[in-house]
DRENDO-1510 file (C-alpha; in Angstrom, 1 decimal, always signed):
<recs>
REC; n; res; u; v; w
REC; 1; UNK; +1.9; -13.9; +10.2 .
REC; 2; UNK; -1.6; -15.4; +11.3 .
REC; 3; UNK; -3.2; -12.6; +8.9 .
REC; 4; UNK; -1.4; -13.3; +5.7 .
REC; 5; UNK; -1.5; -16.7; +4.2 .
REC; 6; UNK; +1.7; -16.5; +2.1 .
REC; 7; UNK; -0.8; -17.5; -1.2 .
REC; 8; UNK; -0.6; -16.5; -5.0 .
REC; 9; UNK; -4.0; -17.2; -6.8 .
REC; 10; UNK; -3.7; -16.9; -10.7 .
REC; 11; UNK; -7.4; -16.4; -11.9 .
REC; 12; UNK; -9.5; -14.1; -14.2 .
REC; 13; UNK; -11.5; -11.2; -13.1 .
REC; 14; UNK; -13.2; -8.8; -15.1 .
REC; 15; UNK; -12.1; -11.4; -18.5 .
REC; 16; UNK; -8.2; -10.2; -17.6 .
REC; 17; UNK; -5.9; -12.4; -16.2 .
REC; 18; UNK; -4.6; -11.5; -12.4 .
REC; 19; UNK; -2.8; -12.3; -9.7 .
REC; 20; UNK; -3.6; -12.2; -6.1 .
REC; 21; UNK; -1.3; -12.4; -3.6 .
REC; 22; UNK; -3.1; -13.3; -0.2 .
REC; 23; UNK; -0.7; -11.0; +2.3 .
REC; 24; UNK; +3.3; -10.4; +2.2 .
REC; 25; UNK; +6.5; -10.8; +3.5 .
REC; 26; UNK; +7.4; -8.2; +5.9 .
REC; 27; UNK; +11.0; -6.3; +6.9 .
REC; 28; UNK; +10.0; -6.4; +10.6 .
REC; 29; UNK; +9.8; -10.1; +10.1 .
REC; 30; UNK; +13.5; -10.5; +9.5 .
REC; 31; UNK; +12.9; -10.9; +6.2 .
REC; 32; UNK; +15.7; -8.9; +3.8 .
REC; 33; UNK; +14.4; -5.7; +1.7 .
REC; 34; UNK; +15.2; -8.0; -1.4 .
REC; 35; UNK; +13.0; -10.9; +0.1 .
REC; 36; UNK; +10.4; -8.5; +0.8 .
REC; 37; UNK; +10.0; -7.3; -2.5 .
REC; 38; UNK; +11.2; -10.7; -4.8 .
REC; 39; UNK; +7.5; -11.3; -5.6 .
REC; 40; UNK; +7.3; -8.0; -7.5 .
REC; 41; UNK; +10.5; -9.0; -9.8 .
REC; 42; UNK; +8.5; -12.2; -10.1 .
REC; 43; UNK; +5.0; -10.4; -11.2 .
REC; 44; UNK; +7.0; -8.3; -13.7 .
REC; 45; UNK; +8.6; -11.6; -15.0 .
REC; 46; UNK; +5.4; -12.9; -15.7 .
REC; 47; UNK; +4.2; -9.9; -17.6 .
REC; 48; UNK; +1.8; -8.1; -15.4 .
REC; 49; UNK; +1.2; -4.5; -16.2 .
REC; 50; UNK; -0.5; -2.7; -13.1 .
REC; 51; UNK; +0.3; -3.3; -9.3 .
REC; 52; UNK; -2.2; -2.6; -6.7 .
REC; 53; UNK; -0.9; -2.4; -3.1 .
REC; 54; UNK; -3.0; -2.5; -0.3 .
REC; 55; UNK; -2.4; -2.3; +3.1 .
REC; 56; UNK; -4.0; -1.5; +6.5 .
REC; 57; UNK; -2.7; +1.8; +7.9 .
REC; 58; UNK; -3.6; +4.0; +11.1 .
REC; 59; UNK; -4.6; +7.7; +10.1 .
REC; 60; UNK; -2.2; +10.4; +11.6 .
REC; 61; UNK; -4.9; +12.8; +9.9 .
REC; 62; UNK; -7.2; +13.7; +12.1 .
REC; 63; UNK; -9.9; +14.2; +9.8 .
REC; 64; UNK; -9.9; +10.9; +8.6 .
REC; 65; UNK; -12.4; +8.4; +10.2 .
REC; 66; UNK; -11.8; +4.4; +11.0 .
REC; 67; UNK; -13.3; +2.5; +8.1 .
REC; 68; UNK; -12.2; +5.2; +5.5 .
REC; 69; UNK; -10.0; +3.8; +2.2 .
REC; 70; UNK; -7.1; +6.5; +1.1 .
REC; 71; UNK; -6.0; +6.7; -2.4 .
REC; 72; UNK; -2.3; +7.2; -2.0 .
REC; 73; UNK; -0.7; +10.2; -4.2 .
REC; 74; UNK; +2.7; +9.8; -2.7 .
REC; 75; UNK; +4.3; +8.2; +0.0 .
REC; 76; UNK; +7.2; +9.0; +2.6 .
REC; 77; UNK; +10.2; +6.4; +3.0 .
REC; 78; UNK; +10.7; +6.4; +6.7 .
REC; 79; UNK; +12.1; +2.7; +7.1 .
REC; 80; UNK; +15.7; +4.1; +6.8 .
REC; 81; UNK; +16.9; +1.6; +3.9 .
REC; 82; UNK; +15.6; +0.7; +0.5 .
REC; 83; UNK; +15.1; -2.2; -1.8 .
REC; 84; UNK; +17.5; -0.9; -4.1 .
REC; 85; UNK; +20.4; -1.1; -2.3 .
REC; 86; UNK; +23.2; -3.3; -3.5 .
REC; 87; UNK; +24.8; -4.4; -7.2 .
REC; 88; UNK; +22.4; -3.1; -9.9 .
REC; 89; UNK; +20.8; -5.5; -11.8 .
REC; 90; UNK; +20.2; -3.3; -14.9 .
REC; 91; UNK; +16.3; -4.2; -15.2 .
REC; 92; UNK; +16.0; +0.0; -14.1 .
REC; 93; UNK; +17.9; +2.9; -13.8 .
REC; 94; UNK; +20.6; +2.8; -11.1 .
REC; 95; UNK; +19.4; +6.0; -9.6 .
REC; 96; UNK; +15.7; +6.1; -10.7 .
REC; 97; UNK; +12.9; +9.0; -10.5 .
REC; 98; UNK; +10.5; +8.7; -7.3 .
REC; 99; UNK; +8.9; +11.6; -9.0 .
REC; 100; UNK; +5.4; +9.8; -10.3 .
REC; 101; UNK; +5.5; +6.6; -8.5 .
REC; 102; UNK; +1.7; +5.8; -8.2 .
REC; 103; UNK; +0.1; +6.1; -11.8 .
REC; 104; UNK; -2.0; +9.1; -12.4 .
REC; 105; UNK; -3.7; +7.6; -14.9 .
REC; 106; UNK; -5.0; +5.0; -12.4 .
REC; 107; UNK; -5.7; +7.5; -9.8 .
REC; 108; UNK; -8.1; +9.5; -12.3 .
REC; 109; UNK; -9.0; +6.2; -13.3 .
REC; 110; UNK; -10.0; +5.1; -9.1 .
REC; 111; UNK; -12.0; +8.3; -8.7 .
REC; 112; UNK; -13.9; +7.7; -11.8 .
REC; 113; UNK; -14.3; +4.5; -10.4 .
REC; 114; UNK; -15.0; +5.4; -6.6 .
REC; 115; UNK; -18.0; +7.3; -8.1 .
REC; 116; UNK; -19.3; +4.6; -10.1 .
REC; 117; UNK; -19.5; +2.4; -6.9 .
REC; 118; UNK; -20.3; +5.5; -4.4 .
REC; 119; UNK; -17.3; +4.8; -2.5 .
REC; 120; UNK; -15.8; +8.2; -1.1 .
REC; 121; UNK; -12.6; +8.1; -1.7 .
REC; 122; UNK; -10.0; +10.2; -0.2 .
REC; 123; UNK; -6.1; +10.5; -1.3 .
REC; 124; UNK; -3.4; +11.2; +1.1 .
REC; 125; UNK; +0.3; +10.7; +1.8 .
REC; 126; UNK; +1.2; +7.2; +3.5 .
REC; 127; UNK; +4.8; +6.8; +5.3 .
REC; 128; UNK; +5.9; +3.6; +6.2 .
REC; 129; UNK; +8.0; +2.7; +9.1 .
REC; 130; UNK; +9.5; -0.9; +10.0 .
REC; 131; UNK; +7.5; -1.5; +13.0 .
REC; 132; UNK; +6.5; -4.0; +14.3 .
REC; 133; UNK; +6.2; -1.6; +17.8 .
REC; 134; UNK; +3.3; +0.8; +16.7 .
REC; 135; UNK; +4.4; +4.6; +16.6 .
REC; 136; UNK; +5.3; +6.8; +19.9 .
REC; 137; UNK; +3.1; +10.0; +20.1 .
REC; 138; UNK; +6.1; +12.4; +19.5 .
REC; 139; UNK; +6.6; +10.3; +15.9 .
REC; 140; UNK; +3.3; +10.6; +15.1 .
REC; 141; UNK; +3.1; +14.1; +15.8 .
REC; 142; UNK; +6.2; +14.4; +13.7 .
REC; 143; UNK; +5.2; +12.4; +10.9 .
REC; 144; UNK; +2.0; +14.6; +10.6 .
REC; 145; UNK; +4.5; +18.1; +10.5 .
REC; 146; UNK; +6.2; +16.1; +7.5 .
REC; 147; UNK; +2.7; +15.8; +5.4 .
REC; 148; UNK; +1.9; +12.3; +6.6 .
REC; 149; UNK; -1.8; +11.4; +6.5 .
REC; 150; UNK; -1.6; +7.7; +7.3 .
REC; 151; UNK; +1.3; +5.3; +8.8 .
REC; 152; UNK; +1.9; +1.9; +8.1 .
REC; 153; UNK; +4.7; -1.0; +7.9 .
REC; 154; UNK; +4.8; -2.4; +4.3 .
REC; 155; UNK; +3.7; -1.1; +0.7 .
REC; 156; UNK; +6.8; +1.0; +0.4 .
REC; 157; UNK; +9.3; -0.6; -0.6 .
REC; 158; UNK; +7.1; -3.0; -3.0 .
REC; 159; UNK; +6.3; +0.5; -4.8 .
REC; 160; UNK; +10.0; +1.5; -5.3 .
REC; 161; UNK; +10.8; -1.7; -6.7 .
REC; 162; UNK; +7.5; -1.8; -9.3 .
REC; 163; UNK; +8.2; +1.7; -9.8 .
REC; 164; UNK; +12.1; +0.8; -10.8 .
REC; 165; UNK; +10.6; -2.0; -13.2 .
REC; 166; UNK; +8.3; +0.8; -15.0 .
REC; 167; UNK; +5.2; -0.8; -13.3 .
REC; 168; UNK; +2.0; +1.3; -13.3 .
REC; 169; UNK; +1.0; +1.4; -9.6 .
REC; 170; UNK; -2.1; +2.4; -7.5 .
REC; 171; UNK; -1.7; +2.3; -4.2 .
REC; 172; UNK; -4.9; +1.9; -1.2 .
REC; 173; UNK; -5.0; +1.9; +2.2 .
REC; 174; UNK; -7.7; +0.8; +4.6 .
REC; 175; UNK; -7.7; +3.2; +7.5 .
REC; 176; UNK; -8.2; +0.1; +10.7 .
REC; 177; UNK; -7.2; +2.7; +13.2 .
REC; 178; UNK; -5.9; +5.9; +14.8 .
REC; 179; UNK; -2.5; +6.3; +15.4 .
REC; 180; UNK; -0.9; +7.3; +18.8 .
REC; 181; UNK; -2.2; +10.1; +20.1 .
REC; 182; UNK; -4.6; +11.1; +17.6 .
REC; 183; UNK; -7.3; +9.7; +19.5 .
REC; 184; UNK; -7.4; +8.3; +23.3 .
REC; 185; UNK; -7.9; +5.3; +22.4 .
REC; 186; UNK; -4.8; +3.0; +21.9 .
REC; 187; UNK; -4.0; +1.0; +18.9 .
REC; 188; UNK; -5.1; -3.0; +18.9 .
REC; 189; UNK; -4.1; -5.5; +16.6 .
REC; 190; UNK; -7.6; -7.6; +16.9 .
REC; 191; UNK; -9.4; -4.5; +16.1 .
REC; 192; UNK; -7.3; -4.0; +13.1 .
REC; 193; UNK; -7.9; -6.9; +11.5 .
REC; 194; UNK; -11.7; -6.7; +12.7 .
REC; 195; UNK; -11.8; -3.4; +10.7 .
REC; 196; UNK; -10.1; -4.6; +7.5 .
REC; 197; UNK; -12.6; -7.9; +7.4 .
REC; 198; UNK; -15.4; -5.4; +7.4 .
REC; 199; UNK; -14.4; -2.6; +5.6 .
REC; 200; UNK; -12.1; -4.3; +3.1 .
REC; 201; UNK; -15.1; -5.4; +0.7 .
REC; 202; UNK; -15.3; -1.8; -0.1 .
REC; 203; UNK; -11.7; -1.9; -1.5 .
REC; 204; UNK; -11.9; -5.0; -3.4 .
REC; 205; UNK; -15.1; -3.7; -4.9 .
REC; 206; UNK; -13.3; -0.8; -6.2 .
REC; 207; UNK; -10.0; -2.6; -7.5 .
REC; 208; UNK; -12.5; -4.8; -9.6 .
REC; 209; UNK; -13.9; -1.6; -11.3 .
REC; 210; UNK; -11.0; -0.3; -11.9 .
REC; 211; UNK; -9.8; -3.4; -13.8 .
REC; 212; UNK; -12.9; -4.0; -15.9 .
REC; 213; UNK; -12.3; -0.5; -16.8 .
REC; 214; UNK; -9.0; -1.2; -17.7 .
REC; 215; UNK; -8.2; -1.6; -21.4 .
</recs>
């Protein structure tokens, strides 16, 4: 995918030692569930402590505005399979607790954070679907009835891996659009991207607070 470079960058920000990955693998690529999510078991390998997911995601909340970054409290598995699936490797429980799968201490710690920077921050429910065809109005209206406040295609099933491997996670997504039928005007691609190259220096901002916060 044009948008995602397929890069790791090891460097140091904030005096702590990080990894960037510079975009993803994604299900609607072809790629397996396990593929999709490898570079987590490889991040956990190489010791890292606190996953922070980011992805671009249209709001099914209409109250929600385009440029807008949502804190994500919980999320909705809507892909209809999960990373889990198959022989258990024994690095997590077999059948493991969704219960607390983005860190509160790192959400307390974000909105501390959010304030430092005077970033408004707002949290919200994401559900994740395979795409890559962008959401019928009937879906969106019924992901809305299920507590859905944004919609995306990734982020999900990187979470339930890094949440299976005890990772802490805080999870953020960049509101680039509408989705179906909460506004006339129809998803696009270009202005997705277009959003998340303006908007996205908000987030980064942020995420570097919160790590040199981090002890």
């Amino acid at each position: 995918m044009k948008s995602h470079s397929g890069e790791f960058l090891f460097c140091e920000i904030e005096g702590k030692d990080c990894i960037i990955a510079k975009g993803r693998l994604h299900y609607y690529e072809g790629y397996s569930m396990q593929e999709v999510t490898y570079p987590i078991r490889i991040f956990k390998q190489l010791g890292v402590e606190y996953l922070f997911i980011t992805n671009a995601a249209g709001a099914t909340n209409k109250n929600y505005n385009i440029g807008d970054i949502m804190m994500l409290e919980d999320h909705i598995n809507f892909m209809g399979t999960n990373p889990l699936i198959g022989r258990h490797d024994k690095q997590g429980d077999r059948f493991p607790s969704m219960n607390d799968v983005y860190s509160q201490e790192l959400q307390n710690l974000a909105l501390n954070c959010a304030c430092d920077i005077n970033l408004d921050l707002i949290k919200g429910v994401y559900l994740a679907v395979t795409g890559p065809s962008y959401e019928t109005k009937a879906e969106i209206k019924a992901f809305r009835t299920l507590g859905a406040d944004a919609v995306g295609m990734s982020s999900v099933p990187e979470a339930i891996v890094a949440s299976y491997l005890k990772m802490k996670i805080a999870g953020f997504s960049l509101i680039t659009n509408y989705a179906t039928g909460v506004s006339a005007k129809m998803p696009n691609h270009a202005e997705v991207l277009e959003i998340g190259q303006k908007s996205g220096q908000k987030l980064a901002d942020l995420i570097k607070r919160m790590i040199y916060k981090l002890e």
